[in-house]
C-alpha angles and dihedrals in degrees: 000000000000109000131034137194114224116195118193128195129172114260150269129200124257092251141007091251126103098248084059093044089048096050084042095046094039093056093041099049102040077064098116087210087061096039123016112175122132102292105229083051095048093040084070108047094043091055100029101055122351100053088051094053114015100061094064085042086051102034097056084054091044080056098053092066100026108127128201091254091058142258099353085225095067099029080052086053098043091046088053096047094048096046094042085052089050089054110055086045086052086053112046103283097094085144095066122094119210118205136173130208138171124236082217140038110001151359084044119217087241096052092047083049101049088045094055093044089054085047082062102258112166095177128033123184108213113218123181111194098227112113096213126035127243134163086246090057129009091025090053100047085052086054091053090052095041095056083053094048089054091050084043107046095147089044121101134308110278116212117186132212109206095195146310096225093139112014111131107237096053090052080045086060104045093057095050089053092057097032087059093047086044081055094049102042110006139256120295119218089252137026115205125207110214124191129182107255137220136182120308089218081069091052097041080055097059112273108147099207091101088061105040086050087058089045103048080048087054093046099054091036086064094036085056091042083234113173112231098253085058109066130031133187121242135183123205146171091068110181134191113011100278112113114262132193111310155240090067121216116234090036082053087047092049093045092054100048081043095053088045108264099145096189143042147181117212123189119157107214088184093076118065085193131034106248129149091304103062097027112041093024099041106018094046117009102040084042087056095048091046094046084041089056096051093277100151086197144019119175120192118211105198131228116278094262108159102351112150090227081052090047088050091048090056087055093050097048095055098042105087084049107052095089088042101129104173118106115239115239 
């Protein structure tokens, strides 16, 4: 093996319990690029209150979408990485290893690394499987790989994907996915483009998330020939009690069925793999709010998972980067 595929997703805890959401939440929320308030402060607050409510709270909505495979998150992952490594052998790259790997929980991105680079790699792509890149994802898996590079200086060449936000396979995939949902069930009076959200103070102090998720809307809206008045972008998962990017989802969702919109369509472009986030927050929580405000009907289209356009994205995507041989700083 000389060269390896690493895709990175976010995390999920080991089991839908609170001792497994309270190991999860306090690793991914000491992360200074999720939270980055002044550490003594914020220790605080993290083990003085929200460790000791939030993982129950966590943990019973972790158990409404738990499958018996597992978390979605990570058998999402594993199924991508399995058939995107079936597809490039069945095209010509058997030499390439595709691996997976969480930035939190397990398996860790340094484990999954040290075991490629004992395999022989002597290139890995780094992937992280966030569309559009932001500090709190894409910028802290790179920070994961990067303190293994530095304990590893003699290890493999590390190339780096920065994000996929408006490539156009990936824009490809996402309207045949809803094109094939519009042909099953018929089309909503309004599709609604939800991504997950994050402060606006991140976004005042240069991240560029907000504006790729506008673009990659733009984008499929185009993609789709929607007119403007049919199709609308939401953020959602705000967390703490800062403002974050707007408009908010749910709120969104309650003031439609209010106004009289009696059907949506919701898809969320920001997520490359249905988790909690998608599943338990927009497909139960934000369909209960809308049918609770006099919606008559509310149709969620998934993430594109393991969709065979997604797996062919992927392909595209790496491609240009698999005889890449410079070493990423």
């Amino acid at each position: 093996m000389s060269t390896a595929i690493l895709l990175i997703n976010l995390g999920t805890p080991a089991a839908p319990t609170p001792q497994a959401l309270r190991a999860y939440l306090q690793e991914f929320l000491w992360d200074r690029r999720v939270v980055d308030l002044p550490r003594l402060p914020w220790w605080l607050i993290l083990n003085g209150i929200i460790l000791n409510t939030r993982p129950k709270k966590s943990a019973a909505k972790y158990a409404k979408v738990w499958t018996a495979e597992g978390s979605p998150l990570k058998v999402h992952t594993e199924k991508q990485a399995k058939l995107l490594r079936g597809y490039l052998g069945e095209h010509g790259q058997r030499d390439v290893a595709v691996a997976w790997a969480m930035r939190y929980g397990a398996p860790s991105v340094a484990s999954v690394l040290d075991r490629l680079a004992g395999e022989g790699a002597e290139r890995i792509i780094v992937l992280p499987l966030y569309p559009q890149f932001s500090n709190s994802t894409t910028a802290s898996s790179f920070d994961a790989v990067d303190a293994w590079a530095k304990r590893n200086r003699r290890g493999p060449a590390i190339i780096k994907i920065g994000d996929y936000h408006d490539h156009p396979d990936y824009i490809r995939a996402l309207a045949a996915s809803i094109r094939r949902h519009w042909e099953r069930g018929g089309r909503a009076e309004r599709l609604l483009m939800s991504f997950h959200g994050i402060p606006q103070r991140a976004v005042d102090r240069g991240d560029p998330y907000a504006d790729q998720c506008r673009r990659t809307a733009a984008l499929l809206a185009a993609e789709l020939d929607l007119e403007p008045s049919t199709w609308l972008l939401t953020f959602q998962s705000r967390f703490g009690a800062a403002q974050w990017l707007q408009p908010y989802t749910q709120p969104t969702l309650e003031q439609l069925a209010g106004d009289g919109l009696r059907s949506v369509d919701v898809v969320c472009p920001g997520f490359a793999a249905d988790c909690l986030e998608t599943l338990e927050e927009i497909d139960l929580e934000c369909r209960d709010a809308f049918l609770a405000a006099a919606g008559k009907e509310f149709n969620y289209i998934p993430c594109l998972n393991e969709q065979d356009e997604w797996i062919r994205a992927m392909v595209a995507i790496l491609t240009p980067h698999l005889h890449e041989t410079q070493r990423s700083p």
